[in-house]
PDB file of N, CA, C, O and CB in Angstrom:
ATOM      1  N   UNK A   1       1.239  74.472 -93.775  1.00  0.00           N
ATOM      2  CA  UNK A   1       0.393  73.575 -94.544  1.00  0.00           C
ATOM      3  C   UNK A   1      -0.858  73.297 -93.709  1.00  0.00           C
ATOM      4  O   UNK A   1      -0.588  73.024 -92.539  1.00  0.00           O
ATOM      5  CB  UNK A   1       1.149  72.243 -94.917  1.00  0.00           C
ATOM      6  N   UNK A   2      -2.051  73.296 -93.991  1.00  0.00           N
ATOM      7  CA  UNK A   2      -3.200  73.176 -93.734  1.00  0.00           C
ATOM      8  C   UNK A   2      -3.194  71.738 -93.275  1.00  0.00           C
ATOM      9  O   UNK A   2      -2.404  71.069 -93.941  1.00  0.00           O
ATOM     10  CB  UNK A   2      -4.038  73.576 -94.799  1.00  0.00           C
ATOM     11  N   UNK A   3      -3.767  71.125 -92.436  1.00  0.00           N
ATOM     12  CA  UNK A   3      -4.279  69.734 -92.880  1.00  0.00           C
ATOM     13  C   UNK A   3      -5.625  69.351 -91.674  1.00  0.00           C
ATOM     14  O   UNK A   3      -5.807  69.871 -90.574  1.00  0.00           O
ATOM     15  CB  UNK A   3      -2.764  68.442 -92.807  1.00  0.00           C
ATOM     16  N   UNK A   4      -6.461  68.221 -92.387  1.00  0.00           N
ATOM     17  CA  UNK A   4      -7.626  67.719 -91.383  1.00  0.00           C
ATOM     18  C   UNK A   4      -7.359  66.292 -90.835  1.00  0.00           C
ATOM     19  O   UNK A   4      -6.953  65.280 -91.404  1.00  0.00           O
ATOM     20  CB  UNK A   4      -9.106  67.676 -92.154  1.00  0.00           C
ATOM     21  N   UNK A   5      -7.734  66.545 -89.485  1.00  0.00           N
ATOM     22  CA  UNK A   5      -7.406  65.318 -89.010  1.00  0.00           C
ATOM     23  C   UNK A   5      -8.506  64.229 -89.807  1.00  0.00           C
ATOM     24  O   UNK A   5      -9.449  64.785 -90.370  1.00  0.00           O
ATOM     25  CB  UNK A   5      -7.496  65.362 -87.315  1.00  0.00           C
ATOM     26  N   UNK A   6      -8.440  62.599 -89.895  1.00  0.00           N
ATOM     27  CA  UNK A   6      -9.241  61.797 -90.359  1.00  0.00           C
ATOM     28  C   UNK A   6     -10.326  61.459 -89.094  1.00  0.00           C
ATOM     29  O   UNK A   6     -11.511  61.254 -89.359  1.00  0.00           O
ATOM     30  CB  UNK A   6      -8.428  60.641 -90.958  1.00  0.00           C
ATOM     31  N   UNK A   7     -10.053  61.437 -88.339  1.00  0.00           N
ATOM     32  CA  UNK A   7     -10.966  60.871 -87.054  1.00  0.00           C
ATOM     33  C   UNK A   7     -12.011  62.506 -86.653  1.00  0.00           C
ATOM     34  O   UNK A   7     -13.229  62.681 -86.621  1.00  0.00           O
ATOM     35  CB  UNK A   7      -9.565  60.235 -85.328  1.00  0.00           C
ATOM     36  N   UNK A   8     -11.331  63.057 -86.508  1.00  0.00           N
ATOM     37  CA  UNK A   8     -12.371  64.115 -86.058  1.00  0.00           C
ATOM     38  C   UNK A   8     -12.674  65.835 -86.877  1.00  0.00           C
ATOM     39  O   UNK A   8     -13.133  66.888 -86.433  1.00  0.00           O
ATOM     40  CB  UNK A   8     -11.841  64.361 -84.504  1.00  0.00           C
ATOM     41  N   UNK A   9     -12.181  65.444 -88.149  1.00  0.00           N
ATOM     42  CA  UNK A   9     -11.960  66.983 -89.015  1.00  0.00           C
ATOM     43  C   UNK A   9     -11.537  68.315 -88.420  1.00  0.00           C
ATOM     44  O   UNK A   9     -11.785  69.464 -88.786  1.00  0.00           O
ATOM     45  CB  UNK A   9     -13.270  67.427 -89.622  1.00  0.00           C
ATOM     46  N   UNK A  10     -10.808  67.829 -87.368  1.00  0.00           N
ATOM     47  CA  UNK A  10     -10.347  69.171 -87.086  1.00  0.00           C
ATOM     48  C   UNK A  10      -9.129  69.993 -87.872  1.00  0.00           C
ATOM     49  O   UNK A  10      -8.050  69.405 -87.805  1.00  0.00           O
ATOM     50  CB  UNK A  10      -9.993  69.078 -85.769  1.00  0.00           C
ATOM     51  N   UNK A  11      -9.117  70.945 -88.427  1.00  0.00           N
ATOM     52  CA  UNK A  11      -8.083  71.435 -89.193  1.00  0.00           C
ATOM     53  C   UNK A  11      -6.861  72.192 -88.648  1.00  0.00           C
ATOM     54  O   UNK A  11      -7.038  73.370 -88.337  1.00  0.00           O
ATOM     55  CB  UNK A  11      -8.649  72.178 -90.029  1.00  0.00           C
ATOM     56  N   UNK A  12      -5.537  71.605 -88.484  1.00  0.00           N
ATOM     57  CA  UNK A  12      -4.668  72.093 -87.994  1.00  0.00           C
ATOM     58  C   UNK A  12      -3.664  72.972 -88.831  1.00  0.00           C
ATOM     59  O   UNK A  12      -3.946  73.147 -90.017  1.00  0.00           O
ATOM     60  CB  UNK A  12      -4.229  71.185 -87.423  1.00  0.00           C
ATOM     61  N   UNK A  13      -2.803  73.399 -88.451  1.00  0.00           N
ATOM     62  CA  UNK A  13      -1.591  73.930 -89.450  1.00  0.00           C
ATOM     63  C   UNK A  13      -0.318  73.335 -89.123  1.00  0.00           C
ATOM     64  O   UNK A  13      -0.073  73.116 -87.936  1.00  0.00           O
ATOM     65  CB  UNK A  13      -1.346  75.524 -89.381  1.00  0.00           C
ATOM     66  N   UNK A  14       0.357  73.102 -89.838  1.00  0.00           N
ATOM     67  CA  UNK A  14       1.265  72.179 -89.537  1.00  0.00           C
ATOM     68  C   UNK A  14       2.796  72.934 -90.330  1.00  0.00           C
ATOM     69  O   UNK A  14       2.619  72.956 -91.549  1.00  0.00           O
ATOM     70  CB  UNK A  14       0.659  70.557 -90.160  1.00  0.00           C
ATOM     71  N   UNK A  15       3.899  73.405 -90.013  1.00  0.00           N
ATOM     72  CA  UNK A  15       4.678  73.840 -90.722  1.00  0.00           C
ATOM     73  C   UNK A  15       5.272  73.217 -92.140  1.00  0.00           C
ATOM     74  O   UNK A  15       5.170  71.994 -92.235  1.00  0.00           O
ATOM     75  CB  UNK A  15       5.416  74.027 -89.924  1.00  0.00           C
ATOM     76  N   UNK A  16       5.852  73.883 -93.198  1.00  0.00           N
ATOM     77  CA  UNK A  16       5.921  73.616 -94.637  1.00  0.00           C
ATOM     78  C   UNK A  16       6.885  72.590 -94.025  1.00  0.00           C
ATOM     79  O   UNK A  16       6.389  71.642 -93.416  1.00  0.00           O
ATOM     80  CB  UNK A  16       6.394  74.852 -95.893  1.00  0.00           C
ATOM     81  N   UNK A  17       7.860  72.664 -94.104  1.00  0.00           N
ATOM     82  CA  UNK A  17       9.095  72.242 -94.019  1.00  0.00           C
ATOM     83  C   UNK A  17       9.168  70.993 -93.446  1.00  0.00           C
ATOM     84  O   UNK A  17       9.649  70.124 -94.172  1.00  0.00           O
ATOM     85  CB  UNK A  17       9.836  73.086 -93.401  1.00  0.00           C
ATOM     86  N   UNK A  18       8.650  70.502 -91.787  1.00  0.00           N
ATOM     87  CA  UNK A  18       7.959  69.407 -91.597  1.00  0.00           C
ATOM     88  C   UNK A  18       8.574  68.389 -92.078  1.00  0.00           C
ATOM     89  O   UNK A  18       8.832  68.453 -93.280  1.00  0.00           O
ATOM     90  CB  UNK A  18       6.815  69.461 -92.031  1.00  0.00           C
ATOM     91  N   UNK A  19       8.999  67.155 -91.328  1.00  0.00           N
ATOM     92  CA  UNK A  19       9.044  65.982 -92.236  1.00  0.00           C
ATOM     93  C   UNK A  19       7.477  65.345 -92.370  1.00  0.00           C
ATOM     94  O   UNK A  19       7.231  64.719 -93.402  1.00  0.00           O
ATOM     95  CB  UNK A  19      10.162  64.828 -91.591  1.00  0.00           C
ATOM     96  N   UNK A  20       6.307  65.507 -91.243  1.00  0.00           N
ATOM     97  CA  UNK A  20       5.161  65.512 -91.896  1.00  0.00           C
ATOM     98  C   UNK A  20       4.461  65.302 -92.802  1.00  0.00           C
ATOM     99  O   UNK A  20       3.868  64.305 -93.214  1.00  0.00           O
ATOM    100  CB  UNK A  20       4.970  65.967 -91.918  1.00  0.00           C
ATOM    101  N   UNK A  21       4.637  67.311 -93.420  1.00  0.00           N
ATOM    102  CA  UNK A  21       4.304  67.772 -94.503  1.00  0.00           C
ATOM    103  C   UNK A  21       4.680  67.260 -95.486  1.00  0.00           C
ATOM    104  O   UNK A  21       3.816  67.251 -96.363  1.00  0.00           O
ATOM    105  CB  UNK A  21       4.499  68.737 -94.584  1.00  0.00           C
ATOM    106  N   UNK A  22       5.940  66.652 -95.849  1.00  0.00           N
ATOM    107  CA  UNK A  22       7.009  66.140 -96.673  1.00  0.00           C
ATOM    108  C   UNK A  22       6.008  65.132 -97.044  1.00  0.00           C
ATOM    109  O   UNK A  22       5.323  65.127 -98.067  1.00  0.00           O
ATOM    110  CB  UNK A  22       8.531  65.683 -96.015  1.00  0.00           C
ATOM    111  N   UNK A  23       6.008  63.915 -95.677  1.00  0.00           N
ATOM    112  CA  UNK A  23       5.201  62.677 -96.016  1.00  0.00           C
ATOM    113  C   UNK A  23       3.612  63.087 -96.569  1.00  0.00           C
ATOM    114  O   UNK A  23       2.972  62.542 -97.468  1.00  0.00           O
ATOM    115  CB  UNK A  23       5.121  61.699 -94.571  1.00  0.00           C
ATOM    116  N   UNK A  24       3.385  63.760 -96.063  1.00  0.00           N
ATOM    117  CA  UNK A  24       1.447  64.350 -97.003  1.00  0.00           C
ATOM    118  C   UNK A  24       1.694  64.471 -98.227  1.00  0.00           C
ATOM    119  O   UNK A  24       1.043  63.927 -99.119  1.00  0.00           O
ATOM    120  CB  UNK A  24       0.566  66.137 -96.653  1.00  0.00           C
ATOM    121  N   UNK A  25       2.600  65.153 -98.374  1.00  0.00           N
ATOM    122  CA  UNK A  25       2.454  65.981 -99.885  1.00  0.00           C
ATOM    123  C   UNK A  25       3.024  65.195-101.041  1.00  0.00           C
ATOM    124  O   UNK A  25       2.800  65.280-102.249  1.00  0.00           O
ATOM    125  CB  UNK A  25       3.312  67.477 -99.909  1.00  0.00           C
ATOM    126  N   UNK A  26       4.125  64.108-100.077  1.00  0.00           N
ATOM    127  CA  UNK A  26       4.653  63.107-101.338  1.00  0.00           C
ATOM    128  C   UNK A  26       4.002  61.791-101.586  1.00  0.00           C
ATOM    129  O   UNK A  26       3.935  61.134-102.625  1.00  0.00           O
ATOM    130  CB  UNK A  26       6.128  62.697-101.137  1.00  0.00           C
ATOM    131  N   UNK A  27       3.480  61.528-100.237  1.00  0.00           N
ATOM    132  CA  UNK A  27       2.654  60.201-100.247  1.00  0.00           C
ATOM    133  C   UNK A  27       1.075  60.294-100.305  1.00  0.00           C
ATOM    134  O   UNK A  27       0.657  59.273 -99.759  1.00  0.00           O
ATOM    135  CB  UNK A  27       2.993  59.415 -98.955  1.00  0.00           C
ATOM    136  N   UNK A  28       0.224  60.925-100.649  1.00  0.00           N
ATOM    137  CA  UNK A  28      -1.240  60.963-100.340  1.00  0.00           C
ATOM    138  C   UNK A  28      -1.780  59.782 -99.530  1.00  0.00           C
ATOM    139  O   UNK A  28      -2.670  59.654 -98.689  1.00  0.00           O
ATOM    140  CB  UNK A  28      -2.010  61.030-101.621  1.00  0.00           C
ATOM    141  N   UNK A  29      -1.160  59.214 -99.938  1.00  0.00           N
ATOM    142  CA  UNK A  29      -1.924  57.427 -99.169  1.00  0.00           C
ATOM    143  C   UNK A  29      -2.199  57.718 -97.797  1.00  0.00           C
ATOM    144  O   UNK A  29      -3.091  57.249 -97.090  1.00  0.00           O
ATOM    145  CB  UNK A  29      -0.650  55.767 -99.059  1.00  0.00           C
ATOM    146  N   UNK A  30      -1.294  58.573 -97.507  1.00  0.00           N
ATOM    147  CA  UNK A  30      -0.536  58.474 -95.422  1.00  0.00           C
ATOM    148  C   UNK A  30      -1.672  59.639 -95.290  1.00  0.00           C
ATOM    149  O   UNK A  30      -1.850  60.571 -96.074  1.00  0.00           O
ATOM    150  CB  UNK A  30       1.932  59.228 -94.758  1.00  0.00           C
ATOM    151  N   UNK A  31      -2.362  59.357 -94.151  1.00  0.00           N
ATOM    152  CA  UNK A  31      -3.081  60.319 -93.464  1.00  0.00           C
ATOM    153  C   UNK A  31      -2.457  60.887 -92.532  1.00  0.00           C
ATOM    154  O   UNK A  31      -1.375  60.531 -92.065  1.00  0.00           O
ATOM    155  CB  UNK A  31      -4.122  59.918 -92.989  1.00  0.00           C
ATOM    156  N   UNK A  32      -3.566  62.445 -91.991  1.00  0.00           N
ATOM    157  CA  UNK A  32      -2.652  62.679 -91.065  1.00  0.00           C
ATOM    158  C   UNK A  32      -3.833  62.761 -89.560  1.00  0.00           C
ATOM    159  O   UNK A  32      -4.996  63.136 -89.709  1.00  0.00           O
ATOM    160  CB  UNK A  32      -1.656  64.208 -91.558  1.00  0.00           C
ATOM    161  N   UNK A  33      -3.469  62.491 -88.675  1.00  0.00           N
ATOM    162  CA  UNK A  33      -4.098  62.709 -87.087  1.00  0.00           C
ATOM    163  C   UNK A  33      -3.404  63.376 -86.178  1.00  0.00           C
ATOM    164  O   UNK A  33      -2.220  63.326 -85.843  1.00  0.00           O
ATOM    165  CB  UNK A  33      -4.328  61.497 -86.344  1.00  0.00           C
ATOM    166  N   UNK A  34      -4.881  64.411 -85.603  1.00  0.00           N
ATOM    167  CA  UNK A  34      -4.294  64.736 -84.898  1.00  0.00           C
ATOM    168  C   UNK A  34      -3.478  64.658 -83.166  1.00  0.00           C
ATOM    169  O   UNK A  34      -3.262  63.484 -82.865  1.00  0.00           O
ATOM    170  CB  UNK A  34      -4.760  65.219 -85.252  1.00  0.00           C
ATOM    171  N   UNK A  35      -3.186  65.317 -82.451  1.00  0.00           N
ATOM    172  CA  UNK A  35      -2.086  64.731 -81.697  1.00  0.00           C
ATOM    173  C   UNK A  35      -3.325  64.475 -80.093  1.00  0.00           C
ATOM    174  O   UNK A  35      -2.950  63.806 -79.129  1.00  0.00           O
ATOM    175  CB  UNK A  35      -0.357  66.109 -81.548  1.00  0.00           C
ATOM    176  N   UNK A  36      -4.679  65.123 -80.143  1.00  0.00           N
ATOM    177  CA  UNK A  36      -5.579  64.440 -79.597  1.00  0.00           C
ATOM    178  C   UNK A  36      -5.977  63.296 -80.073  1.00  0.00           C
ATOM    179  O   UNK A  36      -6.214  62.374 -79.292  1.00  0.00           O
ATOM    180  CB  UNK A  36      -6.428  65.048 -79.472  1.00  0.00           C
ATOM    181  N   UNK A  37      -6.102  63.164 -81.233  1.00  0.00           N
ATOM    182  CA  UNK A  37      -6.523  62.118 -81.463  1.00  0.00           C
ATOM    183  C   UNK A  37      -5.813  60.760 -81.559  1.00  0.00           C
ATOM    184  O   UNK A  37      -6.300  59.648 -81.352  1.00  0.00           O
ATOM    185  CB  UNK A  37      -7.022  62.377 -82.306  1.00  0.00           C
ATOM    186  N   UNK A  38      -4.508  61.098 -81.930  1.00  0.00           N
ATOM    187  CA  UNK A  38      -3.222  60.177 -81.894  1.00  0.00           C
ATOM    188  C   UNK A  38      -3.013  59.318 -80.474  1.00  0.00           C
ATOM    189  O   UNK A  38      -2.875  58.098 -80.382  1.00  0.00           O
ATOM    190  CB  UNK A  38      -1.862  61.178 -82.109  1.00  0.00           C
ATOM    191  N   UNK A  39      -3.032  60.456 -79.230  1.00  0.00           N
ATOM    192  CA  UNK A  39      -2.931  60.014 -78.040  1.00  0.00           C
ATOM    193  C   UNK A  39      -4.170  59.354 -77.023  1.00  0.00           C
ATOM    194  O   UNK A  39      -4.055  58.962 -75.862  1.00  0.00           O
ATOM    195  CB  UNK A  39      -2.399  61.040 -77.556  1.00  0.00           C
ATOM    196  N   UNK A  40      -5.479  59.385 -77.965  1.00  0.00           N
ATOM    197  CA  UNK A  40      -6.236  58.862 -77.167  1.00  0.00           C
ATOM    198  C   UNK A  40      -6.593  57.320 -77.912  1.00  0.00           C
ATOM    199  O   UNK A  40      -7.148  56.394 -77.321  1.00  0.00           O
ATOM    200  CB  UNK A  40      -7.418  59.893 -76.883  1.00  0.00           C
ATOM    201  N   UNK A  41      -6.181  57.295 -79.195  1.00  0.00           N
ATOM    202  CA  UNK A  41      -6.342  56.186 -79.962  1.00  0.00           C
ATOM    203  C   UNK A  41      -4.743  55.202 -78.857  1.00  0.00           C
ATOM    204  O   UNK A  41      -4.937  54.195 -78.175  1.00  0.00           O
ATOM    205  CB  UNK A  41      -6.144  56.700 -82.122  1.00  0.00           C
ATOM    206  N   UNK A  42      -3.843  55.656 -78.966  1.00  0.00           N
ATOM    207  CA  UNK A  42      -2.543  55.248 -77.973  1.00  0.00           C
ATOM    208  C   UNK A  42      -2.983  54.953 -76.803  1.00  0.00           C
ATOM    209  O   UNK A  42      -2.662  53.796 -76.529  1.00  0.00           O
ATOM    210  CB  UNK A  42      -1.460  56.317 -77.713  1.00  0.00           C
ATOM    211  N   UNK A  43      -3.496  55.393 -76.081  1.00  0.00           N
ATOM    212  CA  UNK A  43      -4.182  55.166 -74.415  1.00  0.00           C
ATOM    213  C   UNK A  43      -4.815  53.956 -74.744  1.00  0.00           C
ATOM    214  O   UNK A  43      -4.461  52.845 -74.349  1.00  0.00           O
ATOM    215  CB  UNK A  43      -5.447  56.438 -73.692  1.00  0.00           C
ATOM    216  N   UNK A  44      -6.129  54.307 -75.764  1.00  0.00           N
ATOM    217  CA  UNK A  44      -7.175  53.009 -75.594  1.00  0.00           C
ATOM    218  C   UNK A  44      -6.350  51.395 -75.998  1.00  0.00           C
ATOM    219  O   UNK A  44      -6.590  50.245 -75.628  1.00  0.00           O
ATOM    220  CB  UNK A  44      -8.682  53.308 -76.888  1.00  0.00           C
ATOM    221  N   UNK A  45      -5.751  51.731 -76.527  1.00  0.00           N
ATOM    222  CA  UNK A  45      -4.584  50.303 -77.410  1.00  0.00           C
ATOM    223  C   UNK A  45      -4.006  50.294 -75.861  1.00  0.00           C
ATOM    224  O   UNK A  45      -4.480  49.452 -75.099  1.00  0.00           O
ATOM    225  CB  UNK A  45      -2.942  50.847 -79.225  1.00  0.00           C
ATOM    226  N   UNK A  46      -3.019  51.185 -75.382  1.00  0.00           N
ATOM    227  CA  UNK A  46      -2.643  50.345 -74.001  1.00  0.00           C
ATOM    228  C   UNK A  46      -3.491  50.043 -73.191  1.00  0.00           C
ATOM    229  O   UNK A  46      -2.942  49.905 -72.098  1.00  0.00           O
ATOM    230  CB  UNK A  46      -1.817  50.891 -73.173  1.00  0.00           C
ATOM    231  N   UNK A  47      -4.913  49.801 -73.116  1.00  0.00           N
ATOM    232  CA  UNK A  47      -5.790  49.669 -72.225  1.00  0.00           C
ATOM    233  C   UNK A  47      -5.888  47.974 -72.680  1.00  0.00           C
ATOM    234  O   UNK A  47      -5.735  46.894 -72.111  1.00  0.00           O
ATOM    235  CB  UNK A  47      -7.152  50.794 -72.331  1.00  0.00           C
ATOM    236  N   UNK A  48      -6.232  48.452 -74.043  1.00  0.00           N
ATOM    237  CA  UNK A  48      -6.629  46.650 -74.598  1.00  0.00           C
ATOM    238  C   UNK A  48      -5.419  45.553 -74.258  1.00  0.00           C
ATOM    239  O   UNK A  48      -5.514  44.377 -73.905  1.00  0.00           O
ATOM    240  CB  UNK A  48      -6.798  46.534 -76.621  1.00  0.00           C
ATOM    241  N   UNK A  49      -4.576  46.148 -74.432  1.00  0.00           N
ATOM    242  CA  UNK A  49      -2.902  45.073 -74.298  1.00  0.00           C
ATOM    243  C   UNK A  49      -3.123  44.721 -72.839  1.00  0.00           C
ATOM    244  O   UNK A  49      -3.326  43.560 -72.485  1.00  0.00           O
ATOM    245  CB  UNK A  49      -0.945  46.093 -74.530  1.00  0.00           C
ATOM    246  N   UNK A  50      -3.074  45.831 -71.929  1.00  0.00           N
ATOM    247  CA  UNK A  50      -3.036  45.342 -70.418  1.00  0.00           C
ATOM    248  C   UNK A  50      -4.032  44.477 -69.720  1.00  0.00           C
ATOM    249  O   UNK A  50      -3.937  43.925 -68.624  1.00  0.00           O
ATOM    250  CB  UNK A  50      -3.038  46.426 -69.634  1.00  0.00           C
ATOM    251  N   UNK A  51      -5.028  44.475 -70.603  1.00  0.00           N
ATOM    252  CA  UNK A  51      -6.035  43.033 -70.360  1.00  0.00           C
ATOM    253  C   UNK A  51      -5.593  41.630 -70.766  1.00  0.00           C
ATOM    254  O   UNK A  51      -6.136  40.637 -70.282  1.00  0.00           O
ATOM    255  CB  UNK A  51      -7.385  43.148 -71.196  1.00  0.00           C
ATOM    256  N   UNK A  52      -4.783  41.569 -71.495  1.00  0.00           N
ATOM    257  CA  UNK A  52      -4.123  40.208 -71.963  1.00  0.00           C
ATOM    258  C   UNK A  52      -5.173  39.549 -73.246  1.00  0.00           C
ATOM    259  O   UNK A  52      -4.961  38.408 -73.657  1.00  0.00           O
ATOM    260  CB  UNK A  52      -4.016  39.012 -70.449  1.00  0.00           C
ATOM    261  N   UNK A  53      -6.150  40.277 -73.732  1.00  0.00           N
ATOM    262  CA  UNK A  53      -6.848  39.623 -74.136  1.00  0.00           C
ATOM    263  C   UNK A  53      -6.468  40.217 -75.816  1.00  0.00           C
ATOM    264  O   UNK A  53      -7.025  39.597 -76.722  1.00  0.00           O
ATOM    265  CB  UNK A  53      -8.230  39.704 -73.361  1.00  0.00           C
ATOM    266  N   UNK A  54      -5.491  41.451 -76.229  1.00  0.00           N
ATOM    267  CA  UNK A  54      -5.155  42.056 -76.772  1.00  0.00           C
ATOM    268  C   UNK A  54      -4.319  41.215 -77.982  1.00  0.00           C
ATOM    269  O   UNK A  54      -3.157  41.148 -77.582  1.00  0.00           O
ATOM    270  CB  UNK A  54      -4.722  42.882 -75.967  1.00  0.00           C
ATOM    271  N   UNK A  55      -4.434  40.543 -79.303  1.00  0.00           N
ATOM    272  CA  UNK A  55      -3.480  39.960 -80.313  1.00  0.00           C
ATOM    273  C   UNK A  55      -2.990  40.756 -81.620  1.00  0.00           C
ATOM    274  O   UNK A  55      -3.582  41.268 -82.570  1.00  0.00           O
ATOM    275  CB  UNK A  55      -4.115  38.759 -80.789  1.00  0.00           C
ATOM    276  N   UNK A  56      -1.834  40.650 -81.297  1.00  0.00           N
ATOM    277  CA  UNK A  56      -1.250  41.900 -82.784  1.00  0.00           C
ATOM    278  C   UNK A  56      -1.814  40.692 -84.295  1.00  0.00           C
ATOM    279  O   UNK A  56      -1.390  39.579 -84.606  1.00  0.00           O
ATOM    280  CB  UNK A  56       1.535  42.260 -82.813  1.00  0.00           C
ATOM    281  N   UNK A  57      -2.579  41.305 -84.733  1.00  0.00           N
ATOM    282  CA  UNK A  57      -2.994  40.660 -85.937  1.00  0.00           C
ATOM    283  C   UNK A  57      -1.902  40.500 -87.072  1.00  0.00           C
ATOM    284  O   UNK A  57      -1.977  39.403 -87.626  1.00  0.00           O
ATOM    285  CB  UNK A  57      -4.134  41.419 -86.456  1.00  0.00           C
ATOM    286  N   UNK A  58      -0.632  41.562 -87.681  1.00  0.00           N
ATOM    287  CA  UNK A  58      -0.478  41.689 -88.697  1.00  0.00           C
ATOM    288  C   UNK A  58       1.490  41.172 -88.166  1.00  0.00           C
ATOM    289  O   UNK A  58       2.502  41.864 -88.053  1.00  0.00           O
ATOM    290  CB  UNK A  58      -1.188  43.254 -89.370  1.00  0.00           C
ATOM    291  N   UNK A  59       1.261  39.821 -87.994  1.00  0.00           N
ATOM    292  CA  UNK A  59       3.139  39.741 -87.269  1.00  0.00           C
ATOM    293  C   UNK A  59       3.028  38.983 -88.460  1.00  0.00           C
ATOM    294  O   UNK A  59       2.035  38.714 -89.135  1.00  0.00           O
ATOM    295  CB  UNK A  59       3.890  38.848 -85.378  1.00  0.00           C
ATOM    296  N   UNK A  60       4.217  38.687 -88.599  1.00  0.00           N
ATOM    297  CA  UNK A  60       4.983  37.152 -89.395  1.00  0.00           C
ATOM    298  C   UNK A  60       5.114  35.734 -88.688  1.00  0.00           C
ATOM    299  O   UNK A  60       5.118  35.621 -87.462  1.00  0.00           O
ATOM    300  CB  UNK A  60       6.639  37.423 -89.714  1.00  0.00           C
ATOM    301  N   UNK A  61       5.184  35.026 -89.269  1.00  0.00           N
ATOM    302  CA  UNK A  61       5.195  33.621 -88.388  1.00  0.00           C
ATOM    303  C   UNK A  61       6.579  33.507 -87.750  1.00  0.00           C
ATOM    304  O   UNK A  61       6.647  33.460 -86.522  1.00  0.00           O
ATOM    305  CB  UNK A  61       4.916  32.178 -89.364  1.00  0.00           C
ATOM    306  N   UNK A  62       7.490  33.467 -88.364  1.00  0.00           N
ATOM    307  CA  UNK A  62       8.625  34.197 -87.696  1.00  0.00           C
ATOM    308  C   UNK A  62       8.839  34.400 -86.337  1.00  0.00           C
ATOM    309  O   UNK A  62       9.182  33.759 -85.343  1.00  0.00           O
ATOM    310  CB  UNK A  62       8.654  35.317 -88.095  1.00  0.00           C
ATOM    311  N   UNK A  63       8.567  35.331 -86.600  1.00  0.00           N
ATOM    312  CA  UNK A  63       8.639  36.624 -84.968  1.00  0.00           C
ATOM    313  C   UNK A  63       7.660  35.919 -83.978  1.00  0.00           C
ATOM    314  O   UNK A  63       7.905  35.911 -82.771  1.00  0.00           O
ATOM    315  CB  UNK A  63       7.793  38.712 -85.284  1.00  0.00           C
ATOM    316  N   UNK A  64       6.255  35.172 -84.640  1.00  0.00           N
ATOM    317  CA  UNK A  64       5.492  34.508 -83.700  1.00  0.00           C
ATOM    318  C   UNK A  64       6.431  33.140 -82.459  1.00  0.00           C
ATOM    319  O   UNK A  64       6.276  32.854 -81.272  1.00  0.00           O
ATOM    320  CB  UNK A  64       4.281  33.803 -84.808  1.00  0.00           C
ATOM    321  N   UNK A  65       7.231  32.709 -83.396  1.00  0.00           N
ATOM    322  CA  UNK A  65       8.209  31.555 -83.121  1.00  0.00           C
ATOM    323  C   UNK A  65       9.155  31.742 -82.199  1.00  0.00           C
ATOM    324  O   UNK A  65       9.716  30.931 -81.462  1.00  0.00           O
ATOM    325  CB  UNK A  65       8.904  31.173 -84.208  1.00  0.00           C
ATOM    326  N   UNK A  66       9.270  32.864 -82.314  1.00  0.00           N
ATOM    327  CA  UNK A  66      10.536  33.374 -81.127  1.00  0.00           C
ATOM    328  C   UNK A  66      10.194  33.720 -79.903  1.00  0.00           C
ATOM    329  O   UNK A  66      11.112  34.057 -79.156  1.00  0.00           O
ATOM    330  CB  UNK A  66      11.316  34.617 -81.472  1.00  0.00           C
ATOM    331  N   UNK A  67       8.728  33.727 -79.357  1.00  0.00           N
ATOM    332  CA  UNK A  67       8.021  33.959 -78.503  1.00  0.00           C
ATOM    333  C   UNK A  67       7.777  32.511 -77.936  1.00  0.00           C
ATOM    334  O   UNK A  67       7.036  32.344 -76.968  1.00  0.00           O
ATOM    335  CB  UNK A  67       6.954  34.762 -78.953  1.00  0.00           C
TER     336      UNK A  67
END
């Protein structure tokens, strides 16, 4: 299966079978990135956390409470 990354259009191939592919082809919503781009978006997020200055925006009040 063909696919372009969203961040940098690079076009990869990705096997049919794939649970991936599965998620592309059944969900359109779900993008796909690639695994440069995956891991440098991952680096920069642990960069921001290890400053302390880093807040997960999307928790429940909940989970905030138990902290």
């Amino acid at each position: 299966m063909l696919v372009r990354c969203v961040m940098c259009d690079r076009e990869e191939e990705i096997p049919e079978i794939s649970p991936e592919a599965k998620r592309l082809r059944n969900r359109p919503i779900h993008t796909y990135m690639c695994r440069e781009c995956h891991d440098r978006i991952s680096e920069k997020t642990a960069e921001r956390i290890a400053t302390g200055r880093f807040t997960f925006r999307r928790t429940s009040e909940s989970s905030e409470e138990q902290f």
